[in-house]
N, C-alpha and C positions, 0 to 999 in steps of 0.2 A: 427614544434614547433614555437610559438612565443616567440618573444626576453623578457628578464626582464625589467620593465622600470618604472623606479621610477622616480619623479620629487620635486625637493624642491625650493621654491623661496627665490632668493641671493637678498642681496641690491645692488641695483644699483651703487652707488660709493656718493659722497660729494655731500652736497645741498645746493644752494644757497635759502636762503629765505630772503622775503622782507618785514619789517615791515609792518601791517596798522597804519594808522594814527588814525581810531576812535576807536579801543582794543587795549591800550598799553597792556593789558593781553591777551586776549583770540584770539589774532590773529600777536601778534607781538615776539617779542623776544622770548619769550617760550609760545610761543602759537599753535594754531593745526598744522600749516605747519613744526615746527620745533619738537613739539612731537610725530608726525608721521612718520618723517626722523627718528629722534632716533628710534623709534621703529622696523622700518624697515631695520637697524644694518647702520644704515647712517650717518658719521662725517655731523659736519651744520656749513655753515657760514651763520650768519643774518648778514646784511645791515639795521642797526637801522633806524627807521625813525625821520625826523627830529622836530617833535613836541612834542618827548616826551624823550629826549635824557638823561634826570637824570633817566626816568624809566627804560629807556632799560639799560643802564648803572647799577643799583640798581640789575633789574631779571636778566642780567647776572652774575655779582659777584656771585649771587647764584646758579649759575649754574658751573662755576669754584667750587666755594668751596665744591657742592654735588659731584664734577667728582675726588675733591683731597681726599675728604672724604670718596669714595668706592673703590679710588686708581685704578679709572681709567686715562686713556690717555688723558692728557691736549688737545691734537690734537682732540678730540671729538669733539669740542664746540668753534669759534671762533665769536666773536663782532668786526663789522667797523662802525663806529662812522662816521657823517659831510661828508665834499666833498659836491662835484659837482655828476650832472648824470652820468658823466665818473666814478665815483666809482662803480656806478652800473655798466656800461657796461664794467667794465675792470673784475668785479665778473663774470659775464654771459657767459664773453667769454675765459675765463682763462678754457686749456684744461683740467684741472683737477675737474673742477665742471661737474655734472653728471646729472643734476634737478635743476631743479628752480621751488621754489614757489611764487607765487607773491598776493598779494590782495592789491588793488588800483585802479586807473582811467582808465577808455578806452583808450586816446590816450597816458600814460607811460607803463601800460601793454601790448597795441597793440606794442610799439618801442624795451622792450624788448624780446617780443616773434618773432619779424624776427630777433635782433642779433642771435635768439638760432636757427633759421633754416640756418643763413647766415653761422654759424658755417664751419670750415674743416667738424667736426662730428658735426651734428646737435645734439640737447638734447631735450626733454621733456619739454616743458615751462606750467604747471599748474597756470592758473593767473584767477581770480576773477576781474572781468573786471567792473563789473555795471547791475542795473535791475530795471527796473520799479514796476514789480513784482502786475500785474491787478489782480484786484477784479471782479468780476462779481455779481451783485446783480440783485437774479434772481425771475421773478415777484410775485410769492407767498410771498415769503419772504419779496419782498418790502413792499407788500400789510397790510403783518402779524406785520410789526416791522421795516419798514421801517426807521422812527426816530430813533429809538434806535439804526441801524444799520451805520445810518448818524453820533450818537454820539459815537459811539467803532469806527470808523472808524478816528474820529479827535484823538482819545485821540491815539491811534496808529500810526498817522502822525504824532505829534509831542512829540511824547516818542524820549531823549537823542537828542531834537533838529534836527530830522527827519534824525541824524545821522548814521542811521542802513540801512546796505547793502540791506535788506528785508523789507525796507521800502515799502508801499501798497501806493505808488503816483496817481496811475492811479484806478477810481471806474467805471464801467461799469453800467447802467441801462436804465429799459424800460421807456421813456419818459411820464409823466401823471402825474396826482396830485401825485403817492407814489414815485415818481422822486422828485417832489418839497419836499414833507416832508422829505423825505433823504437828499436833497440837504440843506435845510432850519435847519433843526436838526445840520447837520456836520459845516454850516457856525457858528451859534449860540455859539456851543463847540470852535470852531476856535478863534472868538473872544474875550472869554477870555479870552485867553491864550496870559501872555504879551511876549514880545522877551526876548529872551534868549542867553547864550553867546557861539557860535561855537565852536569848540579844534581851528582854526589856521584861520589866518585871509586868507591866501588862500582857505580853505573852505566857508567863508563870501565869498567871491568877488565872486568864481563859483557858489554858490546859488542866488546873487543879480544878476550874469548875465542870469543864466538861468530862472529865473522868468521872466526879461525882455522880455528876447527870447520865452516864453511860451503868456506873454500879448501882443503878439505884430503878435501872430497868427492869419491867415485869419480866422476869424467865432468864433474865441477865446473871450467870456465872463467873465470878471473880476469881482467876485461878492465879493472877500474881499484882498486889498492888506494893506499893511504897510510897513513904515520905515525902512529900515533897516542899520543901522550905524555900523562901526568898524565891530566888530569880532560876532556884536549882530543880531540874524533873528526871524522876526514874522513872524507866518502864512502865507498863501496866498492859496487861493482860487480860482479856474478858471470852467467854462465849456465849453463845446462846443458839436455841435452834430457827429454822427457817422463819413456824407459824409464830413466835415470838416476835423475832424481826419485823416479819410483814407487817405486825400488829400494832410498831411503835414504830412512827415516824423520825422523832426524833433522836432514835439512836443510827439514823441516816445521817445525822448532821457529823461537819468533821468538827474534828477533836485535834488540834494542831499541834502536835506531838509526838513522844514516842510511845503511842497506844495503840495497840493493834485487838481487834475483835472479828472473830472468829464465826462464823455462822455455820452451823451444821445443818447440812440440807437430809431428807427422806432417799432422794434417788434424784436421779438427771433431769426428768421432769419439774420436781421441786426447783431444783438450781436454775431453768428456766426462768421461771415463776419468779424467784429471786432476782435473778438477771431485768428482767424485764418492769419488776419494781422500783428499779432506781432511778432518780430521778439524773440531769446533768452530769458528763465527770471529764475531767480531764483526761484521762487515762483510762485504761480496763485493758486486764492481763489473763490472757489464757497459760498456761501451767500446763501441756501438754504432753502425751507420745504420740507416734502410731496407732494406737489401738483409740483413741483418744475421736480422732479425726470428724467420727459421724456427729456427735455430742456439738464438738467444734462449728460443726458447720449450723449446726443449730441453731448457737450462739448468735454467730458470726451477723445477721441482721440486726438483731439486736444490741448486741454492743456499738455498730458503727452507726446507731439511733442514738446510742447515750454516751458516747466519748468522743473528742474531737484524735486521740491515738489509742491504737488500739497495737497491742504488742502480745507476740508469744516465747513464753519459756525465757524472762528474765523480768530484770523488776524497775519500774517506770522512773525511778530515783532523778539518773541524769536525762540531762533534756541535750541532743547535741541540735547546735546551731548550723541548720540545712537546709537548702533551697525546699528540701518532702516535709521536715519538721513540721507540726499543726502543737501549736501549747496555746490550745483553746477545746471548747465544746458549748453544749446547751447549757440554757441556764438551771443553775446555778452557777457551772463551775464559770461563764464570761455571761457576758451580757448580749454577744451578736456571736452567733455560730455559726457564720462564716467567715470568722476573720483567726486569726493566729495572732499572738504576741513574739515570738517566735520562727527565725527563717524570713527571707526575703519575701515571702508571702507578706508578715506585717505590712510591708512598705507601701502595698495596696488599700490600707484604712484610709490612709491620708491623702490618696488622689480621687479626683474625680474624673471623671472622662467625658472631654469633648468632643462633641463630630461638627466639622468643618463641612459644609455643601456649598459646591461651586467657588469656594472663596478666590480670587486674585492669587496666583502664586507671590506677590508681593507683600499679601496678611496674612499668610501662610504660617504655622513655627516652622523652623530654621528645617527642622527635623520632618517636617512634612515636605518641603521643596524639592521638586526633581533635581535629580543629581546632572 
């Protein structure tokens, strides 16, 4: 006879979450890392961030007042305000935190994710790291709408001051006059778009550095820069060809802004090659027709290797909140690639799963007892 064996998944224990900087809502104080902990039966402590400290301060209050109001456990729901980094690393590593979620930068989420392994008991560090998040514009479609493809392309680089994690930085295409008109179209829309004001002037200064560091690449073509003062960024503009690319790592790196870079490929095989260079991404957009399809399917291993969504013939900008949403991938762009920050999927970082054998329907949960 085989044994009985039922399984129910427990919450893991308390979670530290870390504010974003560019969603005081939809990513910060009560945003998905901390309504997925709650839902997953998991007390939260956020670690507000620093640029938005009357807000998080505001959605907490209400979040007290919803926990006194259904007469639950004040212990639910804790806010830490200011400090230094040691506030975060004394959250991280304090043995009674169980997870962390994190959304922010490569090099603070790569520092807090080895305190969590350096741990006595290591934990779960879930962190949203960065992504370039490549477009592939694939030659039917350059051919079909090329232009038009160049202008959805600007107008989605510089949506909220290129401030979105799934920001489409990097476009891929086949070199030739429907390169130029894509290229020529996207500069155009660029252009007019005057500069705009960042959330935090450390945002300003790592987009004025990384543009530097983008124009100053070997084979790197500068076809539109500007000004950029204080906390304000305009456009910028670059290309360069495939063997260039390949050849500098660091013009992979994102650039968290409204800077878009252009890669001119040799033919379909190159764009391959390209494709299959990248390292993590949150995202990757094929740019398709019909005639398109064989190229596609090419692709198609490969990108679902290196993005946690992969989308066709529109631009990664919004993220909709859905049970199929994944706003995750390899690292770089998260830290575990099988987890989502994003969609009822999240809510699965935070449990673990128990299997019950033979137990007494009497130590049973509630939810495992025959009806």
């Amino acid at each position: 006879p085989r044994p009985d064996l039922r399984m129910m998944q427990r919450p893991i224990g308390p979670v530290a979450v870390f504010g974003a900087s560019n969603f005081p809502l939809a990513f910060s104080t009560a945003g998905g890392d901390t309504a997925a902990a709650l839902a997953a039966g998991c007390p939260v402590v956020v670690k507000g961030h620093g640029a938005h400290p009357g807000t998080g301060e505001i959605v907490g209050d209400a979040i007290v007042a919803a926990l006194a109001r259904l007469g639950m456990d004040g212990g639910i729901f804790s806010l830490v305000q200011g400090g230094t980094r040691a506030v975060g690393e004394a959250l991280v590593t304090d043995p009674r935190i169980k997870a962390v979620g994190f959304t922010g930068s490569l090099g603070g989420g790569r520092a807090l994710f080895d305190l969590c392994a350096k741990r006595p008991e290591p934990i779960p560090f879930f962190g949203e790291l960065g992504s370039v998040n490549p477009m592939f514009v694939l030659p039917e479609a350059a051919a079909a709408r090329g232009a038009d493809l160049g202008a959805g392309w600007a107008a989605s680089l510089t949506m909220g001051v290129g401030q979105f994690c799934t920001n489409p930085g990097i476009a891929i295409v086949v070199d030739g006059p429907e390169a130029d008109a894509f290229v020529n179209a996207a500069g155009e829309c660029l252009r007019a778009v005057a500069a705009q004001t960042m959330l935090t002037e450390g945002m300003a200064d790592a987009y004025r550095n990384g543009a530097n560091r983008v124009s100053e690449g070997e084979g790197v073509k500068a076809l539109l820069t500007g000004t950029c003062e204080a906390r304000s960024a305009a456009p910028y503009l670059f290309e360069v060809s495939a063997k260039d690319w390949m050849a500098n790592e660091e013009l992979s790196e994102e650039v968290f802004g409204p800077l878009g870079l252009v890669i001119r490929v040799r033919d379909a095989e190159q764009m391959q090659a390209v494709a299959a260079s990248f390292k993590g991404q949150l995202t990757a957009t094929l740019q398709m027709d019909d005639g398109d399809i064989d190229l596609a399917r090419a692709l198609m291993p490969v990108l679902e290797q290196m993005a946690g969504r992969v989308l066709a013939n529109g631009f990664p900008t919004g993220v909709e909140v859905a049970g199929t949403m994944v706003h995750g991938g390899p690292y770089p762009a998260s830290t575990n690639f099988g987890a989502t920050s994003v969609g009822t999927l999240s809510i699965r970082r935070f449990l673990r799963p128990v299997c019950y054998q033979n137990l007494p329907e009497a130590l049973l949960p509630a939810d495992l007892q025959a009806v």
